[in-house]
N, C-alpha and C positions, 0 to 999 in steps of 0.2 A: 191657265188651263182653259178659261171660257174661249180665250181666244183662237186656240187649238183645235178647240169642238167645229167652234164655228167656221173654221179652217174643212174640216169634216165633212161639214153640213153640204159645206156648197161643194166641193169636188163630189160628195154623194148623188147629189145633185146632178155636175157634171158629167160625173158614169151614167146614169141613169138614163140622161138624153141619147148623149153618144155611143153608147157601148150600141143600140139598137137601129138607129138609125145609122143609114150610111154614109157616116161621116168622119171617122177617123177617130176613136178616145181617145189614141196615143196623141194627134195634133192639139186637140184639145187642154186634155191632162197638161201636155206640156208648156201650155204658153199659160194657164192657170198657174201652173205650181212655179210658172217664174213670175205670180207678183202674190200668192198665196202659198208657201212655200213652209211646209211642216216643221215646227221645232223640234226637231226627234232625230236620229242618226239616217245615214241615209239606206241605209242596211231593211230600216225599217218603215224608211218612205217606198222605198221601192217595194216593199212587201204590200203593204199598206196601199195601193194602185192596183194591188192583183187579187187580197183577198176582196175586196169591197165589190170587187166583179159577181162575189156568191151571192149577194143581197140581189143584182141581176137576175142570175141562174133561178133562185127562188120564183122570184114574179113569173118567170116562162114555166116553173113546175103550178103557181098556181092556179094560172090564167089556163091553163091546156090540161090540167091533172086528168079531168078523162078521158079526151083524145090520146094521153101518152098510159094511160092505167090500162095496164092486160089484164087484172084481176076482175074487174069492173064486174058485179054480178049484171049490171045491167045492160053488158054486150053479147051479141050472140056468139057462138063460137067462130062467125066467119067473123063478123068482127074482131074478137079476141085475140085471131090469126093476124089479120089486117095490120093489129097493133104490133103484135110479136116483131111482121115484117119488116114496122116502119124503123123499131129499134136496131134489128137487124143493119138496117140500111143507112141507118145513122153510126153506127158504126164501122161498117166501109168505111165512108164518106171521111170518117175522121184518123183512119190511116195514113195518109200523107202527111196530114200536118205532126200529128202526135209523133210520128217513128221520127223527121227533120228537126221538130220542135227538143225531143228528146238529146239529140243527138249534136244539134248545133246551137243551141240556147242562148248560152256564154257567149258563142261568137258575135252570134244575128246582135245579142243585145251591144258587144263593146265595140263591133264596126258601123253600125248601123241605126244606133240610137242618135240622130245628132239631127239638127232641125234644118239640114239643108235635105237630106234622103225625107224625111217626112213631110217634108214642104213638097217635095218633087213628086213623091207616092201620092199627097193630094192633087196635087193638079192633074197628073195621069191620068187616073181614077176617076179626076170627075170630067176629065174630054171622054173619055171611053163610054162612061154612063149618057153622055149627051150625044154619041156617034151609035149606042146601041140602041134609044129611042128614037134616034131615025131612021135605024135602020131593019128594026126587029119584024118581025116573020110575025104570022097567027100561032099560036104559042101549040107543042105538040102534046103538051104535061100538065093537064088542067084539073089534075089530083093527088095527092100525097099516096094514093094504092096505085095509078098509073106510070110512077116515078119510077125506072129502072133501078137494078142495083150497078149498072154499067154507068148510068148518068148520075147517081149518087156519089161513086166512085172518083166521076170526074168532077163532080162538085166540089167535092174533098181535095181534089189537086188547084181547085180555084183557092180553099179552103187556104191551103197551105200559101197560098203569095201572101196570106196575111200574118205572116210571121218576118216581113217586112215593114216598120213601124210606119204609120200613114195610108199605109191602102185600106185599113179596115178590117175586122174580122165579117162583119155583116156586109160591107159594101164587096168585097172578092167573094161571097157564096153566094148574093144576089145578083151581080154583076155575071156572073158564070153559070148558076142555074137559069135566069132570061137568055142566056147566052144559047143556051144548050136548050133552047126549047119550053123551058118551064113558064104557066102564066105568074104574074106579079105576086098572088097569093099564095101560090105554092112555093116559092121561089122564098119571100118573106119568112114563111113557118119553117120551113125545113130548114133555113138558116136560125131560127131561135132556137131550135131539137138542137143542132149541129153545136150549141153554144155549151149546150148541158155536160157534157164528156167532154169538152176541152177546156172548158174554163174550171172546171172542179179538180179537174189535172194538172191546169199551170198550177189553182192554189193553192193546192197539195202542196206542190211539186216546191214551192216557196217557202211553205210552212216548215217543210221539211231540211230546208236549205237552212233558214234561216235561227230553226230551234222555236223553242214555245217560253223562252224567259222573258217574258214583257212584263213592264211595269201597270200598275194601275191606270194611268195616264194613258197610256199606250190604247191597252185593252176598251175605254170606254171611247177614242177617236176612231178604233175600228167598229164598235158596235154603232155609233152613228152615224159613219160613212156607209157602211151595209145598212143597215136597217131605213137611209135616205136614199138609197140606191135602189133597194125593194121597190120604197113605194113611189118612185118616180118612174121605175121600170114600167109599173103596171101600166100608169097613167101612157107612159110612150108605146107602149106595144100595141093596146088598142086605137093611138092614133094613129098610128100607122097603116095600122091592118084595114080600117076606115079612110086613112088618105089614097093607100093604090088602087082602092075599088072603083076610084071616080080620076086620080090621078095620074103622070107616069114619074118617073126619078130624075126627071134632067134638072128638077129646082135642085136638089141635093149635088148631079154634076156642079150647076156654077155653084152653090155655094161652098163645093170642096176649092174647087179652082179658086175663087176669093179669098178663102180660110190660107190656101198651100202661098199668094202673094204674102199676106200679111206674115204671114211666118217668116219668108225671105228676108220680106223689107225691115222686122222688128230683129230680127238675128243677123241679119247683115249691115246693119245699124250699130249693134253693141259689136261688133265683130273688133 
């Protein structure tokens, strides 16, 4: 059982980096859990990858609770609007992926979960990210109140390629909000908002699938993969949000591109 936890600890760990940065969990997870690989059914590995995302979800409600809090006595009413909006506009934005996600789940995950698509989703992803720092414009969206609900919307249809294993859930909403005009910071946040209503939806959506009879074992590898997912969240959101203010994303380009070789070369190896 310790070994288990500790099985836990570290993919907790590994959500925590990657779920935020633009780097792919799913590439990640995957070449983890094939040399740290859960003893438990796979019914419930595969569960076990989607709830430990909420330990994530948390860290973005507790790092932002004001910014995202409409009650706040301490906003003024134009503010309290401001907020209502941003909710508003976060969910647009997450209409494309939730109505395909809903709808093609099964599929995306039995054609497309396989480490040649994920290896190729990273390399893509990370020329794109190094062809759109060379090529990006003075940014037109340098506020989360400035942000269309029309460029939200479209954010949300970037949102959606990420239901291709390897592009990323945060690297296709950043990648497509700089795209579309947003600077680095707004582009950043509005992609952790955008995390909140889709990832409490996959884990529902799991939990629900999969039933709630787990053993004691079970139950204590997910409380410590969420609960190290939390607190590695927190620690990566504010590096981040501290890296783009001085930096741009083409380090995260090559390092997707490095990540999607080694995938190749390790699965075309055991092939």
């Amino acid at each position: 059982m310790f070994i288990e936890l500790l099985k836990s600890f570290i993919l907790g760990i590994v959500q925590g980096i990657t779920e935020w940065l633009p780097v792919s969990s799913t590439g990640h997870m995957l070449l983890v859990d094939e040399f740290l690989q859960l003893n438990f059914p796979k019914d419930f590995t595969d569960m076990f990858f989607v709830v430990i995302q909420f330990g994530s979800i948390l860290a973005v409600l507790v790092l932002y609770f004001d910014k995202l809090n409409p009650f706040s006595s301490k906003k003024s009413a134009k503010e309290k609007r401001h907020t209502w909006q941003l909710w508003e506009k976060v969910i647009v934005a997450c209409i494309p992926a939730g109505v395909i996600g809903i709808l093609f789940d099964d599929l995306i995950h039995d054609l497309m979960y396989t480490p040649v698509v994920i290896a190729i989703a990273l390399i893509v992803y990370g020329i794109l990210f190094i062809l759109l720092e060379n090529t990006r414009q003075r940014p037109t969206t340098t506020s989360l109140q400035t942000l269309s609900f029309r460029k939200a919307f479209c954010i949300g249809i970037f949102q959606m390629l990420s239901l291709i294993p390897g592009t990323s859930r945060s690297g296709s909403t950043i990648l497509g909000a700089v795209f579309l005009g947003c600077d680095r910071s707004v582009a950043a946040e509005f992609s952790f908002f955008l995390a909140i209503p889709v990832m409490l939806g996959a884990s529902g959506l799991k939990i629900l699938k999969y039933g709630f009879h787990y053993t004691g074992a079970q139950i204590g590898v997910m409380i410590v993969g969420t609960v190290t997912a939390f607190i590695v969240s927190l620690v990566v959101i504010r590096f981040l949000m501290n890296y783009i203010r001085k930096h741009d994303f083409k380090v995260f380009g090559w390092y997707r591109i490095v990540l999607g070789i080694l995938v190749l070369l390790y699965f075309g190896m055991l092939a």
